[in-house]
Each structure stands twice: as structure tokens, then as C-alpha cells.
Steps between C-alpha positions, in 0.01 A plus 500: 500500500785734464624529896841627516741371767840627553796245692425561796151348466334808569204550219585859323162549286186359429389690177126457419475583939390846636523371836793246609436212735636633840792291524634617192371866574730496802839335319490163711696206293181271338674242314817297606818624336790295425895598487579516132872516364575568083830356427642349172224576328267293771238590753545298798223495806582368807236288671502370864241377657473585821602868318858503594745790345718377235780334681785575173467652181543316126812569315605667250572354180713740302438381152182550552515900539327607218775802480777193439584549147730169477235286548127471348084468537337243715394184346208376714382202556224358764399161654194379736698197670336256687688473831642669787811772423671323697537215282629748269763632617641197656635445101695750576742230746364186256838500197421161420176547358630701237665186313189259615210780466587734237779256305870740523746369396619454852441572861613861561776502766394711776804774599303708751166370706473726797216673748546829647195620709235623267747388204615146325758510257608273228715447208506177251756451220469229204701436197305529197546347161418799204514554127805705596689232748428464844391777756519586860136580628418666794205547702521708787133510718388693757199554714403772764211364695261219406351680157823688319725312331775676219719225257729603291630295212821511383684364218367499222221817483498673777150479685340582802188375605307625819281238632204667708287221701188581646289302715097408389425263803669179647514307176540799222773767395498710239847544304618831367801523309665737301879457290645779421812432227843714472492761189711367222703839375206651572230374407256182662595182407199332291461152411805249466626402831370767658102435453607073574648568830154647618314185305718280660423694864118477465532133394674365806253685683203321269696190623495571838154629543376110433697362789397804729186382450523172606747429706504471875639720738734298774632646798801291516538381162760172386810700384833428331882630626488711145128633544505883571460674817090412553508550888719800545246653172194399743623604807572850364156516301308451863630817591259669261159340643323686756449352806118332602 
């Protein structure tokens, strides 16, 4: 009906009204407002709730300044998953099933798998087998908080991709991610290598959407000596769940 609110939740005009309803006459807050960050070309909202202050703020992803002339537009892409975002970022700590899963050429060799309060680190290498000999790639991933996550791909076009999670309910997530590629003297890389990287991206995550959906969650799951770090990854996750 045309109501006007500003962020503070306040309502600042009611236009086909000669006489506003009292609460909004005298400038008392009539909706719930919500603490709303742009960065990298994102709006984040932060949602607690038993209506907490945010607790950190999301980082900044450089390339993704839309001032940063080296690097280019957002290529977005968007999935309704059918599990917890948990599950999803525990690939994040899961190398193996990149070879068994998605089919590299290898397991990627994790360098760097490490937890820092609000932040986990990590950084996989594998060799890779080109047209044009064989390649050093490089993915370096990082996440601040339970819904942020930035990877950058190295090696052969560079790419970043930021991986945005956000939570439906218990058993749902919706997926937003957006690559962002390094200018090429210039200019946005278009097709070639540079539009497969992002097909390849979106379908390991095609892959991994049909066991999300139907696998089972176990809290002490049957591991191997070479499986990645599942339990430190959990224990730092439980961090972000408020408490009953």
C-alpha cells in the first residue's frame, strides 16, 4: 500500500493517510529492523534469534570492489540445496571427494587447514595435466563465520568465487555464489578456459547437491588417517549456533 519505512524500522509516510496511526504519529519503531552490511557487491543481514548484535563482521573481498579495475563483473549463480549448511561447508575439510565426487585428476594435497576464532583457513595444491604440459593449481579457501566463504583459484585463470550460504530451515540452504575472473590486459576474459572453470564449479556442486540430499548426518562418523580435519571443522562450526 505504499508505507515507507526507513532502517531503523520506524514507518516515515503513509501517503493516501491524512491522519497517521498514533504509533507512527509519535516516531515509535513498528516493524523489526535488522543490521544490514553492503560489501563486495553483497547485502548481508544478520539474524539471531533471540536478537543478539552481530558478534563479527563479513570480510572484505577485494576483487570484488567494484572500483578494482584488474579484475571484472560478477558471474552469479544460485542453488536451493536440500540440507543443512553445515553439510556444506564441511567440503571445505573433505579433499578426497574431489577425485571420488567430482573425478580430478587427483586428490588435492592440502598445504594449509587451519581455524582461527571466527576464521578457517585452507589451501590445496594438485598437479594438473593441460594442453600446454602440466600445471600447479591452487586453491586457497576461506570462511568468516558459518555463511561467507571466498576461494580463489589459481593456476590456470585466475578466479575467485564467494560462496554465500544461507539458512531456509533445518534441512534447506540456499547457495549464492558469485566468480569474479582476473582482467586479461584489460579486458574480461570470455569463454575458453575462463567460462569452463565456472562450468566445471557449478557442476561439482550439481554433484554434490544429490548426496546432500540423501545422505545421513553422523556425529562420529568411520574415518580414515588421510580424511580431512571433520572434528576440528565441527567443533569450530558449533561456535556459530545460538544457545537453547
Amino acid at each position: 500500500h505504499g508505507w515507507a519505512y526507513n532502517g531503523e524500522g520506524r514507518c516515515t509516510d503513509v501517503p493516501y493517510a491524512n491522519n497517521m496511526p498514533p504509533r507512527i504519529a509519535r516516531g515509535e519503531q513498528v516493524i523489526r529492523s535488522w543490521p544490514v552490511r553492503e560489501l563486495n557487491q553483497v547485502i548481508f543481514v544478520w539474524y539471531h534469534p533471540q536478537g543478539i548484535e552481530p558478534g563479527f563482521e563479513p570480510e572484505t573481498v577485494p576483487e570484488a570492489d567494484p572500483e578494482n579495475a584488474e579484475w571484472g563483473s560478477l558471474k552469479l549463480h544460485g542453488w536451493d540445496i536440500q540440507t543443512h549448511m553445515q553439510e556444506i561447508g564441511e567440503n571445505a575439510v573433505d579433499p578426497a571427494h574431489f577425485l571420488y565426487v567430482h573425478g580430478t585428476q587427483n586428490i588435492p594435497t592440502p598445504e594449509v587447514m587451519e581455524f582461527d576464532g571466527i576464521h578457517r583457513r585452507g589451501r590445496l595444491v594438485s598437479k594438473m595435466a593441460t594442453p600446454k604440459g602440466e600445471i600447479t593449481g591452487v586453491i586457497a579457501n576461506a570462511s568468516t563465520g558459518p555463511g561467507q566463504a571466498t576461494v580463489r583459484f589459481s593456476g590456470i585463470c585466475d578466479t575467485v568465487l564467494m560462496a554465500n550460504l544461507t539458512p531456509v530451515d533445518r534441512e534447506n540452504s540456499r547457495a549464492f555464489y558469485a566468480f569474479i575472473q582476473k582482467k586479461v590486459d584489460g579486458r574480461e576474459p570470455v569463454g575458453g578456459v575462463a567460462d569452463a572453470i565456472v562450468k566445471d564449479i557449478c557442476r561439482q556442486m550439481s554433484e554434490d547437491q544429490i548426496i546432500w540430499a540423501h545422505k545421513k548426518y553422523f556425529d562420529k562418523p568411520m574415518l580414515c588417517d588421510n580424511d580431512g580435519p571433520f572434528a576440528k571443522f565441527r567443533k569450530w562450526y558449533s561456535q556459530f549456533y545460538a544457545a537453547a
